[in-house]
Every structure is written in C-alpha cells, then in structure tokens.
N, CA, C, O and CB atoms as a CASP TS submission, in Angstrom:
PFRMAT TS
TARGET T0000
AUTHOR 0000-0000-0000
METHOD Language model
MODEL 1
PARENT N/A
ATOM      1  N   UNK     1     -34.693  -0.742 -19.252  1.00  0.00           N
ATOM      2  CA  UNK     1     -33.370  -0.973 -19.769  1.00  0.00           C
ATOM      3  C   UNK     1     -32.710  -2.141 -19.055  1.00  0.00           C
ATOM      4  O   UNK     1     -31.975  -2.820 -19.772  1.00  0.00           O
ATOM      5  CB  UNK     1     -32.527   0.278 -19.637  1.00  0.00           C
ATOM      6  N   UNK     2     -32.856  -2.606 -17.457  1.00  0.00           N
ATOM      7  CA  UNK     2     -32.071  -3.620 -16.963  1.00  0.00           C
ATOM      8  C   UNK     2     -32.902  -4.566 -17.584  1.00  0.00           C
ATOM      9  O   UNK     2     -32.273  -5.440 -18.180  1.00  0.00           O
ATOM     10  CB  UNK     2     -31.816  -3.729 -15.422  1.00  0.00           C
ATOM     11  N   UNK     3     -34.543  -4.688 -17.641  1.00  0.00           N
ATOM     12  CA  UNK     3     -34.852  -5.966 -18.375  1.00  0.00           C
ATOM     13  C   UNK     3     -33.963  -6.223 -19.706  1.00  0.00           C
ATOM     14  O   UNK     3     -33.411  -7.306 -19.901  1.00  0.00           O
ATOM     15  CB  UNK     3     -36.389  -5.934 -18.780  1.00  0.00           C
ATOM     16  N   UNK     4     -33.894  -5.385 -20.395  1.00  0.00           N
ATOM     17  CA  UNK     4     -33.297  -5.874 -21.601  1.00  0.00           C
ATOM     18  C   UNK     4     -31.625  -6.369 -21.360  1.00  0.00           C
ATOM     19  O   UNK     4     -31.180  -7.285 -22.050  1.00  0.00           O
ATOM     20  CB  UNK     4     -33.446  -4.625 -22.722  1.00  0.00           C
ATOM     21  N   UNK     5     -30.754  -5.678 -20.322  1.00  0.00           N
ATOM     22  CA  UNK     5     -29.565  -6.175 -20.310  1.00  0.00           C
ATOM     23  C   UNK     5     -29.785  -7.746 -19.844  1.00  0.00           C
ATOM     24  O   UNK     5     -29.221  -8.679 -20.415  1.00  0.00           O
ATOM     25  CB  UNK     5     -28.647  -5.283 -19.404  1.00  0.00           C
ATOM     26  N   UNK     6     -30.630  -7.898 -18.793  1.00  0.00           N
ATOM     27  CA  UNK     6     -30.964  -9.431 -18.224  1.00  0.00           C
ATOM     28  C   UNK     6     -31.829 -10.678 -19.809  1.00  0.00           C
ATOM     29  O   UNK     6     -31.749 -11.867 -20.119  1.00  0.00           O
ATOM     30  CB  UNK     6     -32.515  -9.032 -16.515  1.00  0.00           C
ATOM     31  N   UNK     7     -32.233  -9.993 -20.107  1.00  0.00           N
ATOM     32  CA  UNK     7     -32.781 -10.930 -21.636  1.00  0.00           C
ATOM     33  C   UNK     7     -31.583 -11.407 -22.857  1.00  0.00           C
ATOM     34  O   UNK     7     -31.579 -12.266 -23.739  1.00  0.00           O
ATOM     35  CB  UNK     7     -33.982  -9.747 -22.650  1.00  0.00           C
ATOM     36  N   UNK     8     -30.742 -10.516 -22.459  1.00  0.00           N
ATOM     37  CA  UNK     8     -29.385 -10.721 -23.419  1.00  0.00           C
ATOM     38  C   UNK     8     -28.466 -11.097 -23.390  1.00  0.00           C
ATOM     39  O   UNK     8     -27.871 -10.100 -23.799  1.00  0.00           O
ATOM     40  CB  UNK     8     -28.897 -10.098 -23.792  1.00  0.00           C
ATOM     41  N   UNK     9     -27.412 -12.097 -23.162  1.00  0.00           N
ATOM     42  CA  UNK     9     -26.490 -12.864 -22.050  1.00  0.00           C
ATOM     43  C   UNK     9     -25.046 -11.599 -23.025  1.00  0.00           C
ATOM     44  O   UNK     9     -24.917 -11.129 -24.155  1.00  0.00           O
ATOM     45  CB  UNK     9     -26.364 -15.444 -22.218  1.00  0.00           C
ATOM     46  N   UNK    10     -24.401 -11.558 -21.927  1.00  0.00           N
ATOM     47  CA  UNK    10     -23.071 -10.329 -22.551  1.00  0.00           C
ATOM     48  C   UNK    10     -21.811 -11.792 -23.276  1.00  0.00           C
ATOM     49  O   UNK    10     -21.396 -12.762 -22.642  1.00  0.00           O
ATOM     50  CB  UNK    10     -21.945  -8.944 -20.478  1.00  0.00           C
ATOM     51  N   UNK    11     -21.578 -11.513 -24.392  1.00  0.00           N
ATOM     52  CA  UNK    11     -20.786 -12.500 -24.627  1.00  0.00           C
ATOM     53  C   UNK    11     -18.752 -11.348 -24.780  1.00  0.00           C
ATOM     54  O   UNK    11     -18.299 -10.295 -25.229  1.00  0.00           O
ATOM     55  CB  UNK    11     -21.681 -13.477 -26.380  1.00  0.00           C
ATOM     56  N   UNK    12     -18.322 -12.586 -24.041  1.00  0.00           N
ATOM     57  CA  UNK    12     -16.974 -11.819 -23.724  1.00  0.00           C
ATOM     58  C   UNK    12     -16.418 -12.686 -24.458  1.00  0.00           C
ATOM     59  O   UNK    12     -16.814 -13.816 -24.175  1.00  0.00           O
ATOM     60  CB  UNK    12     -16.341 -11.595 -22.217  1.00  0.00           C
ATOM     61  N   UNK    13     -15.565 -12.652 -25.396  1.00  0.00           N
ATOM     62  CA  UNK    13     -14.361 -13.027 -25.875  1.00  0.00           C
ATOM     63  C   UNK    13     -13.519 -13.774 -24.649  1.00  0.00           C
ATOM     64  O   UNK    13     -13.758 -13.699 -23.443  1.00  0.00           O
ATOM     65  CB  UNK    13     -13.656 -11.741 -26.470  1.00  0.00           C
ATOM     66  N   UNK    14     -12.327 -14.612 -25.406  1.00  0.00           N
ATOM     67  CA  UNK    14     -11.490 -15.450 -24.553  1.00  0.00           C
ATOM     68  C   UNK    14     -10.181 -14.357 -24.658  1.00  0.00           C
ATOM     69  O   UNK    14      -9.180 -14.553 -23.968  1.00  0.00           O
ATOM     70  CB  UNK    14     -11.230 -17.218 -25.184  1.00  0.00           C
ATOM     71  N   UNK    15     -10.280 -13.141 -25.621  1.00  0.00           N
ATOM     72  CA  UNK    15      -9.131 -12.632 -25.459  1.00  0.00           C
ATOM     73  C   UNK    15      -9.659 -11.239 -24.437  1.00  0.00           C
ATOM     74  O   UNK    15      -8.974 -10.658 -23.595  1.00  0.00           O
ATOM     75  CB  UNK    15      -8.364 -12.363 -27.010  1.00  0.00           C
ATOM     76  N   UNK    16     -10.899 -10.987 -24.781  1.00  0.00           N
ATOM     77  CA  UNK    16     -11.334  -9.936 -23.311  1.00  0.00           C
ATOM     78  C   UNK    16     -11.059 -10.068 -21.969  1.00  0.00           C
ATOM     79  O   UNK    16     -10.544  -9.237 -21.221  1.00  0.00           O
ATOM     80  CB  UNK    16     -12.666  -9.843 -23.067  1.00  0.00           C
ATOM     81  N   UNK    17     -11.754 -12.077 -21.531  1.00  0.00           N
ATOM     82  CA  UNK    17     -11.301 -12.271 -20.658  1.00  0.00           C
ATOM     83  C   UNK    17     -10.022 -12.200 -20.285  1.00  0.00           C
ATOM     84  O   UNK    17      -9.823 -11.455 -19.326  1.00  0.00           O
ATOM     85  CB  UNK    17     -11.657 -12.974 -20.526  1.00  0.00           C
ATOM     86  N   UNK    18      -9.122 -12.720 -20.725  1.00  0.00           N
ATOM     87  CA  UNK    18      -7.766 -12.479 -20.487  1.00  0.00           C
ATOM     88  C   UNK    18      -7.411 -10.684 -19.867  1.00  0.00           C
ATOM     89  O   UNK    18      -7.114 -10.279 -18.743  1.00  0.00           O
ATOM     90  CB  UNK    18      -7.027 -12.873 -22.057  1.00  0.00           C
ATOM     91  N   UNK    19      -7.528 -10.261 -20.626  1.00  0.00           N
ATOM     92  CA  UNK    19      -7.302  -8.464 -20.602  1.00  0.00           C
ATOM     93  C   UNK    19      -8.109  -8.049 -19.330  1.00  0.00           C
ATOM     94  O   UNK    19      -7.670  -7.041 -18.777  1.00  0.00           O
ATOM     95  CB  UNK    19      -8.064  -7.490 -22.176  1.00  0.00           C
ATOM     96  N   UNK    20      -9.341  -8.703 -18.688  1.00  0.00           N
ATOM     97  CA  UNK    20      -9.712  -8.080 -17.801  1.00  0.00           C
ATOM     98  C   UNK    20      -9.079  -9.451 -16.406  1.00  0.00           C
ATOM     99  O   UNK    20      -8.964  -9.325 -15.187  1.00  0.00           O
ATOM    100  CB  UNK    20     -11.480  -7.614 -18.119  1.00  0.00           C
ATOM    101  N   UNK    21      -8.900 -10.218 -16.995  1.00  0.00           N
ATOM    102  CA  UNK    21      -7.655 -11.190 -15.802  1.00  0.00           C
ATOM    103  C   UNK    21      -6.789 -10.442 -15.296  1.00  0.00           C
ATOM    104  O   UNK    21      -6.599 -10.125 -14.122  1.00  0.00           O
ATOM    105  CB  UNK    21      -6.609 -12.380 -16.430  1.00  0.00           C
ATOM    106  N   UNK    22      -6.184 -10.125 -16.376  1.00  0.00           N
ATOM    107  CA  UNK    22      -4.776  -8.972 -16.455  1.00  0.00           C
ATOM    108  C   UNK    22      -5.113  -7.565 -15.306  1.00  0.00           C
ATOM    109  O   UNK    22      -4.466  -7.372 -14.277  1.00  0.00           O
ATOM    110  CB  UNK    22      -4.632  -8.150 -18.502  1.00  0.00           C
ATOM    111  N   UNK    23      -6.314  -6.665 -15.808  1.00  0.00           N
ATOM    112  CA  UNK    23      -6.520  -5.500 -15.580  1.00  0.00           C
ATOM    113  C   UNK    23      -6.522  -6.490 -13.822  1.00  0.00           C
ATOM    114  O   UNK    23      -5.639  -6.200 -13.014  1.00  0.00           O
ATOM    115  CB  UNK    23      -7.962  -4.514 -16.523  1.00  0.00           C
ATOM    116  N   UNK    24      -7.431  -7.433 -13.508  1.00  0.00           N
ATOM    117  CA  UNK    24      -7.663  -7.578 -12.268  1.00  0.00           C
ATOM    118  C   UNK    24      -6.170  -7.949 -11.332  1.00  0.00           C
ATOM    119  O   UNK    24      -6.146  -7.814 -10.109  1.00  0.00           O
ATOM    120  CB  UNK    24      -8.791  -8.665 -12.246  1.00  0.00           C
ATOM    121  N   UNK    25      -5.299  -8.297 -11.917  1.00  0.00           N
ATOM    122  CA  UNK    25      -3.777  -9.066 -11.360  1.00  0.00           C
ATOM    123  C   UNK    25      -3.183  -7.324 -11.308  1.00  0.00           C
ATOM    124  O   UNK    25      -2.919  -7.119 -10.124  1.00  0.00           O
ATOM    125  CB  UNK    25      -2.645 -10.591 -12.883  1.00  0.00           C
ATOM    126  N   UNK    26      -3.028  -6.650 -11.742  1.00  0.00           N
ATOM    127  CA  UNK    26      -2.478  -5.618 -12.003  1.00  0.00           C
ATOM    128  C   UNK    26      -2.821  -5.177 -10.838  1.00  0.00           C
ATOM    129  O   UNK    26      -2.125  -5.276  -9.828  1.00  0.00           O
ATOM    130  CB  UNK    26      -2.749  -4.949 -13.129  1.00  0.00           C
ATOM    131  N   UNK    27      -4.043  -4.604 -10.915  1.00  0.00           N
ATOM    132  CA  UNK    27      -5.128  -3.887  -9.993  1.00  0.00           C
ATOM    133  C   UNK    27      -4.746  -4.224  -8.426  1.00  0.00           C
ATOM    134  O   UNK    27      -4.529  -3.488  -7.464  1.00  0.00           O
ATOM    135  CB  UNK    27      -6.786  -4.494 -10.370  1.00  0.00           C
ATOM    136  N   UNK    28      -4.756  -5.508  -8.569  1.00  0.00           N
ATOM    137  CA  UNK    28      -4.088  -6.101  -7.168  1.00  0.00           C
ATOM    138  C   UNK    28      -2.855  -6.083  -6.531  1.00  0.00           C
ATOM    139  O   UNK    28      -2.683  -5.825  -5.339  1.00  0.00           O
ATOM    140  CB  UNK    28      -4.141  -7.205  -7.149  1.00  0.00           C
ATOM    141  N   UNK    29      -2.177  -6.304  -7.178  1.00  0.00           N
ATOM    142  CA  UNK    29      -0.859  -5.588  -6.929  1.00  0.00           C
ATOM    143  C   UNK    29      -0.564  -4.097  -6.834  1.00  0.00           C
ATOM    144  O   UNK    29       0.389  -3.677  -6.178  1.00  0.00           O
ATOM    145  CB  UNK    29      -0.093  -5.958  -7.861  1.00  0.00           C
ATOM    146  N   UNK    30      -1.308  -3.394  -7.427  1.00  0.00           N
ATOM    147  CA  UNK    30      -1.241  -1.746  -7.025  1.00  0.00           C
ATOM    148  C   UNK    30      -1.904  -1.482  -5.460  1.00  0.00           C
ATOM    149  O   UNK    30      -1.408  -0.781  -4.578  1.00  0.00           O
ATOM    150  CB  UNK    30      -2.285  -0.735  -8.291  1.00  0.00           C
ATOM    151  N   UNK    31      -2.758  -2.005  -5.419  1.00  0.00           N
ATOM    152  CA  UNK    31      -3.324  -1.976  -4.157  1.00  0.00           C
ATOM    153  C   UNK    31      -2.637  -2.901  -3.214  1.00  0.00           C
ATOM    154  O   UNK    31      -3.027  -2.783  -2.053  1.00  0.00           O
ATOM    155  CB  UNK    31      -4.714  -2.276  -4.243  1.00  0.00           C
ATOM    156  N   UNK    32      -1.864  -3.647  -3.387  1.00  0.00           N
ATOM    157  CA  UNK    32      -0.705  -4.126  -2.308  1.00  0.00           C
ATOM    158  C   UNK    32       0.498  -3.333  -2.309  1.00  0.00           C
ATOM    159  O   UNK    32       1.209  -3.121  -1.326  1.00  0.00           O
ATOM    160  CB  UNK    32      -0.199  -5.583  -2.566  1.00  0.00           C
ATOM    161  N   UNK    33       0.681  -2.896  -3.524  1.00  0.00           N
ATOM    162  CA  UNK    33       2.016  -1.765  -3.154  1.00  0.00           C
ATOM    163  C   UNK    33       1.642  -0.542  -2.535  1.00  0.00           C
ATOM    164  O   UNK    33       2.293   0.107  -1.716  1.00  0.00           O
ATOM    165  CB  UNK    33       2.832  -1.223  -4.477  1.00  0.00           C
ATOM    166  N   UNK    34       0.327  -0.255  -3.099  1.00  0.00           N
ATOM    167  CA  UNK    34      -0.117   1.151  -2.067  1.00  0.00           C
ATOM    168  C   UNK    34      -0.645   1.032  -0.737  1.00  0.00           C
ATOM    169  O   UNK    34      -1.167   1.985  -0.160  1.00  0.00           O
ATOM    170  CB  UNK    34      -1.244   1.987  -2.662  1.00  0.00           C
ATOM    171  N   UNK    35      -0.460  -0.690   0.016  1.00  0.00           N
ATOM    172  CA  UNK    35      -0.731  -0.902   1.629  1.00  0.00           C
ATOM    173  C   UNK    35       1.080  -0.664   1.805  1.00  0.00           C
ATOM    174  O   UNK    35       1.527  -0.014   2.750  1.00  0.00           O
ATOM    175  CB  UNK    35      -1.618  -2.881   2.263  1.00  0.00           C
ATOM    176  N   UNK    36       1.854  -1.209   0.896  1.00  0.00           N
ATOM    177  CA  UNK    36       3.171  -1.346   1.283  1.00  0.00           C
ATOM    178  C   UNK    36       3.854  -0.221   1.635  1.00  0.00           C
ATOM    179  O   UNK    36       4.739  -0.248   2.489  1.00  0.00           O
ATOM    180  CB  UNK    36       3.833  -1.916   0.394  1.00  0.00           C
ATOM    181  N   UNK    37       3.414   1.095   0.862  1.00  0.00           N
ATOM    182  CA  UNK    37       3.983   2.132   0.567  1.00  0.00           C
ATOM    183  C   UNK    37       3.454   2.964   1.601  1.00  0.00           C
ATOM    184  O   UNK    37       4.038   4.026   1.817  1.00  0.00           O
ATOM    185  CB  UNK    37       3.823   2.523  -0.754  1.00  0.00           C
ATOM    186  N   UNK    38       2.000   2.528   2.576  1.00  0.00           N
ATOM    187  CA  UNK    38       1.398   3.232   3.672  1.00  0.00           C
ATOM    188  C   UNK    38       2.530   2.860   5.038  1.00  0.00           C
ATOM    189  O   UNK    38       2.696   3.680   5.941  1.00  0.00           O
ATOM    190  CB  UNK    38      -0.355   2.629   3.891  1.00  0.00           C
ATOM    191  N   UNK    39       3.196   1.610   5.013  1.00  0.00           N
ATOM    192  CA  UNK    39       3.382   0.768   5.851  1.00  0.00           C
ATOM    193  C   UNK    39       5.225   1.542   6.114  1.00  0.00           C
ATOM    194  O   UNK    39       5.896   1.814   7.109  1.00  0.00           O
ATOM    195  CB  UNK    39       2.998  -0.999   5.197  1.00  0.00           C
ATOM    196  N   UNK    40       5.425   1.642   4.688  1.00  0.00           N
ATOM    197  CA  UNK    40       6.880   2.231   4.833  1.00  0.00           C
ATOM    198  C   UNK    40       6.845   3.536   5.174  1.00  0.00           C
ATOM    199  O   UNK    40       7.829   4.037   5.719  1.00  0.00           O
ATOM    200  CB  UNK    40       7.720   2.151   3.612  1.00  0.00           C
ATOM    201  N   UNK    41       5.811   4.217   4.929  1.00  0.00           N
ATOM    202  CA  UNK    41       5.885   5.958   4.992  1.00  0.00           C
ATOM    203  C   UNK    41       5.865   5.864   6.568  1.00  0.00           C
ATOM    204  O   UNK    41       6.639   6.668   7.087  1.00  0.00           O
ATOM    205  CB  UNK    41       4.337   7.066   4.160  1.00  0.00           C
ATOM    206  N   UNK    42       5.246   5.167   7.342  1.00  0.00           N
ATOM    207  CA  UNK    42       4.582   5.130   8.786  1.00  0.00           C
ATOM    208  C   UNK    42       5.963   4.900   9.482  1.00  0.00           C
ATOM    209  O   UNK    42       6.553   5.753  10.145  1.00  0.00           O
ATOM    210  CB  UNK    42       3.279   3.800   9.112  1.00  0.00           C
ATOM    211  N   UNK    43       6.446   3.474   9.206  1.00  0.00           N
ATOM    212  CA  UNK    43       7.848   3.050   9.508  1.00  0.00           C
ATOM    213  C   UNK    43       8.557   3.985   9.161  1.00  0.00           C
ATOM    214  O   UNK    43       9.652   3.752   9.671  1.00  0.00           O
ATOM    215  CB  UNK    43       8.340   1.896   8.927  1.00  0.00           C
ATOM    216  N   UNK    44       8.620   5.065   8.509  1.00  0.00           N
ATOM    217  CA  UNK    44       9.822   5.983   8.286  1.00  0.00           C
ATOM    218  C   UNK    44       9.385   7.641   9.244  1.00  0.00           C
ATOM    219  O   UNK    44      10.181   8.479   9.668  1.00  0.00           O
ATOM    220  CB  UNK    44      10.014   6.223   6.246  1.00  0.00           C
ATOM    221  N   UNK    45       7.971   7.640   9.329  1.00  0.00           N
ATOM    222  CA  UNK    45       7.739   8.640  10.207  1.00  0.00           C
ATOM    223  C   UNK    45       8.366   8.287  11.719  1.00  0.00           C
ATOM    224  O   UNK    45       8.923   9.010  12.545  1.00  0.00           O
ATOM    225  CB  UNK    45       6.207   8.872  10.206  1.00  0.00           C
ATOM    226  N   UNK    46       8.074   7.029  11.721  1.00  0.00           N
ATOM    227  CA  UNK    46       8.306   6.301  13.331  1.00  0.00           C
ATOM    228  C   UNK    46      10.072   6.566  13.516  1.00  0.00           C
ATOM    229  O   UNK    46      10.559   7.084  14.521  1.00  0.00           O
ATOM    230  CB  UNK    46       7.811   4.112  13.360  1.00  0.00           C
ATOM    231  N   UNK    47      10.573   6.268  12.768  1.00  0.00           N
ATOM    232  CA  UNK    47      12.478   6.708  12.713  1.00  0.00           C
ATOM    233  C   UNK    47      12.876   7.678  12.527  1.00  0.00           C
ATOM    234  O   UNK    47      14.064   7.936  12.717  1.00  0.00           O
ATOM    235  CB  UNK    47      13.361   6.239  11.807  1.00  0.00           C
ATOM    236  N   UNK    48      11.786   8.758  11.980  1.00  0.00           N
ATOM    237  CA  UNK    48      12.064  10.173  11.986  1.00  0.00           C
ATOM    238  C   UNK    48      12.095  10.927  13.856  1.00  0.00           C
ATOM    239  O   UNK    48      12.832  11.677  14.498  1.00  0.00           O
ATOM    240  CB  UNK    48      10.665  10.873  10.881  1.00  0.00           C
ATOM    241  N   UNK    49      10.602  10.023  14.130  1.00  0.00           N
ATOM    242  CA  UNK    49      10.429  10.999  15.710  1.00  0.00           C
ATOM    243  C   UNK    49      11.666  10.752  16.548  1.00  0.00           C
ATOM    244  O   UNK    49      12.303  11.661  17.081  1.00  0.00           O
ATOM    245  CB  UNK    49       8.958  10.466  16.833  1.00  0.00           C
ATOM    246  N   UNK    50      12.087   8.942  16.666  1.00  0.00           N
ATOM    247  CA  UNK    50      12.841   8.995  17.137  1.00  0.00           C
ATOM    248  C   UNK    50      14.297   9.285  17.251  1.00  0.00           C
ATOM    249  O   UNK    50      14.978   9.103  18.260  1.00  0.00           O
ATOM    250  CB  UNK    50      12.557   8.519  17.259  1.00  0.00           C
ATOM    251  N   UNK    51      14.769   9.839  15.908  1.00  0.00           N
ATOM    252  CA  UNK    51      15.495  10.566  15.486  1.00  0.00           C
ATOM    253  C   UNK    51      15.873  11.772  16.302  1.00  0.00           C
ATOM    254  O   UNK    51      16.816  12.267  16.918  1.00  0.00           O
ATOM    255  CB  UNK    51      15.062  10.765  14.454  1.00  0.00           C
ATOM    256  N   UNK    52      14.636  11.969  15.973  1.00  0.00           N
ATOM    257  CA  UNK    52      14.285  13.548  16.869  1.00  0.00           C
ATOM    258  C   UNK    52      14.385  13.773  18.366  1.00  0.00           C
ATOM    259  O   UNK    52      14.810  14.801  18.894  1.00  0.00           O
ATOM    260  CB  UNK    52      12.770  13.965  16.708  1.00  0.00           C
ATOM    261  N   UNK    53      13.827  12.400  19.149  1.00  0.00           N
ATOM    262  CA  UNK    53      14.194  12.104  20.349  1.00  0.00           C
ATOM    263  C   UNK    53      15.330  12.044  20.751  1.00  0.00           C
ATOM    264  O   UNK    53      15.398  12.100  21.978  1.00  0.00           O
ATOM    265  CB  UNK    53      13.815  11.260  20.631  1.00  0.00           C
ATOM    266  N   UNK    54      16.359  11.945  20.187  1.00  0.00           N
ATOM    267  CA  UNK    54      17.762  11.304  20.095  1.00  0.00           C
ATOM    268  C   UNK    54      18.315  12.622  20.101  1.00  0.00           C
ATOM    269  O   UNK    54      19.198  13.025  20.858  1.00  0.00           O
ATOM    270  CB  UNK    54      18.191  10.263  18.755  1.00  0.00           C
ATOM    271  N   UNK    55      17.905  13.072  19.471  1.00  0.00           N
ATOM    272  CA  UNK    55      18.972  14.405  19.178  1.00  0.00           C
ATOM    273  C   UNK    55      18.583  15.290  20.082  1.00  0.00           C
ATOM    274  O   UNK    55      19.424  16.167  20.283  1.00  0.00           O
ATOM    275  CB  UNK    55      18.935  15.179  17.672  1.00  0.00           C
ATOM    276  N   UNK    56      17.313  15.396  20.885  1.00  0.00           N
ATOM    277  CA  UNK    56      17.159  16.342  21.947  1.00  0.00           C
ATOM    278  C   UNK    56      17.444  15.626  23.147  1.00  0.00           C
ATOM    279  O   UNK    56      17.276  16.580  23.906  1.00  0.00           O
ATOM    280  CB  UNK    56      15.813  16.984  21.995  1.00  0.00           C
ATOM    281  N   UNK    57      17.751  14.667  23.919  1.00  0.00           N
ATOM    282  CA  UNK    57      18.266  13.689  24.360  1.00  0.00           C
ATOM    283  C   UNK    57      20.118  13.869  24.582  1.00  0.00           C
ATOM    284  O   UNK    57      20.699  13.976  25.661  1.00  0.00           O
ATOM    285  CB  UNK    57      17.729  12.627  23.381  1.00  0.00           C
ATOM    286  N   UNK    58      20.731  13.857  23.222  1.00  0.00           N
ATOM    287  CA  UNK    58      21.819  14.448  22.939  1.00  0.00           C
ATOM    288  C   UNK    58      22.289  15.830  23.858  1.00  0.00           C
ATOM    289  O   UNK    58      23.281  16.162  24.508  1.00  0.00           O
ATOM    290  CB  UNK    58      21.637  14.697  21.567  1.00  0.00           C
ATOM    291  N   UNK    59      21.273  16.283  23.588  1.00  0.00           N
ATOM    292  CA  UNK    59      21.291  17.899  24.093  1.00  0.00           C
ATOM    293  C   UNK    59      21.634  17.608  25.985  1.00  0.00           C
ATOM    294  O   UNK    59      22.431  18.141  26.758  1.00  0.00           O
ATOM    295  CB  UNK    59      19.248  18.893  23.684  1.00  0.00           C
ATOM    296  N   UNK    60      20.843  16.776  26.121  1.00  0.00           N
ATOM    297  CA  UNK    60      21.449  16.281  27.957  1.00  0.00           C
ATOM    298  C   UNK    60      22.081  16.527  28.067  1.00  0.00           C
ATOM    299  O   UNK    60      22.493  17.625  28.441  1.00  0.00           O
ATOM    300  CB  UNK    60      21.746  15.228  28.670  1.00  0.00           C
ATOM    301  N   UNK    61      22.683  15.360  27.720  1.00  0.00           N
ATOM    302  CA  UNK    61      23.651  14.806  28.195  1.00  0.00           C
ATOM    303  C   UNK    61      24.717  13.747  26.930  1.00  0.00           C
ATOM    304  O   UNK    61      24.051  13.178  26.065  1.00  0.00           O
ATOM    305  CB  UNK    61      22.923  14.055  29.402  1.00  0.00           C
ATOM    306  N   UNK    62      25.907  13.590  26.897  1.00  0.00           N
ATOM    307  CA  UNK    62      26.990  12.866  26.700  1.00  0.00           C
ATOM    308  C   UNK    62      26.623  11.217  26.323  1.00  0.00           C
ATOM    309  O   UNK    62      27.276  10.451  25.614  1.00  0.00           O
ATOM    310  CB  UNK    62      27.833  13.066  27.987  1.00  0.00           C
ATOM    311  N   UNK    63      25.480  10.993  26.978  1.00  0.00           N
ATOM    312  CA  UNK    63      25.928   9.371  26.826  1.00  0.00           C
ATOM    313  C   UNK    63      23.968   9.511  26.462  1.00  0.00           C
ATOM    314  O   UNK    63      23.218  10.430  26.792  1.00  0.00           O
ATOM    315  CB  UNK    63      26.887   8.105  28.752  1.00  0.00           C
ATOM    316  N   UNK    64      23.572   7.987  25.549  1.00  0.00           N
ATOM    317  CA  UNK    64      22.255   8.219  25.517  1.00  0.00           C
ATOM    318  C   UNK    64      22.272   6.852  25.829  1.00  0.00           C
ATOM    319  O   UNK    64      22.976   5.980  25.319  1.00  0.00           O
ATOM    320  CB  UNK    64      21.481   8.851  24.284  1.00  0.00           C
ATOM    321  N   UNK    65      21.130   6.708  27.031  1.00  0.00           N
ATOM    322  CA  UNK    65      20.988   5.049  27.518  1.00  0.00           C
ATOM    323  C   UNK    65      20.197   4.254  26.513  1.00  0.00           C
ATOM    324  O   UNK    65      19.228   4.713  25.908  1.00  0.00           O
ATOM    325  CB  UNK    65      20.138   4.843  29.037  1.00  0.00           C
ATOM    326  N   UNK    66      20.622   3.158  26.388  1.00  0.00           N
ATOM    327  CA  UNK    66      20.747   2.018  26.087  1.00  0.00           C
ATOM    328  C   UNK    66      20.356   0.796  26.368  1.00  0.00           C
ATOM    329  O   UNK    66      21.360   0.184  26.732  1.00  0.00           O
ATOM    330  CB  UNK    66      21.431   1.984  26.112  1.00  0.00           C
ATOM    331  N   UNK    67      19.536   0.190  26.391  1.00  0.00           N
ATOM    332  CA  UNK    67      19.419  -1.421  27.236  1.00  0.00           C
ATOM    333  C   UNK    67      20.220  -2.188  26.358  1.00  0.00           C
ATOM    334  O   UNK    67      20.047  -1.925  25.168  1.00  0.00           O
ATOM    335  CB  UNK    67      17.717  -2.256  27.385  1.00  0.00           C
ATOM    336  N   UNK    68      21.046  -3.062  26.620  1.00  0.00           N
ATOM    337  CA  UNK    68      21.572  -4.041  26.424  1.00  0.00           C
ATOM    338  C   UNK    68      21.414  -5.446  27.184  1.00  0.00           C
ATOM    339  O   UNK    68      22.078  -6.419  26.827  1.00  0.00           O
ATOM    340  CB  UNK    68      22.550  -3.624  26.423  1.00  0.00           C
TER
END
C-alpha cells in the first residue's frame, strides 16, 4: 500500500491548501494561548501563596516588612 501512495503524487487544490494554511495558523495560536494560559495560571498560583503568606504574617504582628 505505501508503494502505491509513493507511485501517485497527492494533488491538493489551491483552495485545500489555503484551509490547511488556515488549520496550521489557527493551530498555532492555540498552542500559544495554551503556553499563555500555563504561564498565567502559575503567575496566579504564585500571588495566591503569597497572599497566603501575608495573611499569616498579619497574624504577627501589626506592621508587615517591606524593603523600600
């Protein structure tokens, strides 16, 4: 069966190509929003802990240090 796919050249249309241009631009961008969307969940876990730090911190004492 691969001999015969290799004996037969696949002919694609100029409007297929397009549609699988498309599918590939799409595709790419989903997979950059789903690094983006790893990147924000992480960044928002990271402001959660310290959130959390803060508020038991709180529990000290009155004043929470600061560098300035």
């Amino acid at each position: 069966m691969a001999a015969s796919m290799k004996d037969s050249d696949a002919q694609v249309t100029y409007e297929d190509q397009q549609k699988i241009n498309r599918f590939a631009r799409t595709n790419s961008r989903l997979m950059d929003f789903k690094e983006e969307l790893a990147a924000k969940e992480k960044e928002f876990e990271n402001l959660k802990d310290a959130e959390d730090e803060l508020l038991m911190a709180e529990g000290d004492s009155d004043v929470v240090p600061y560098p300035f």
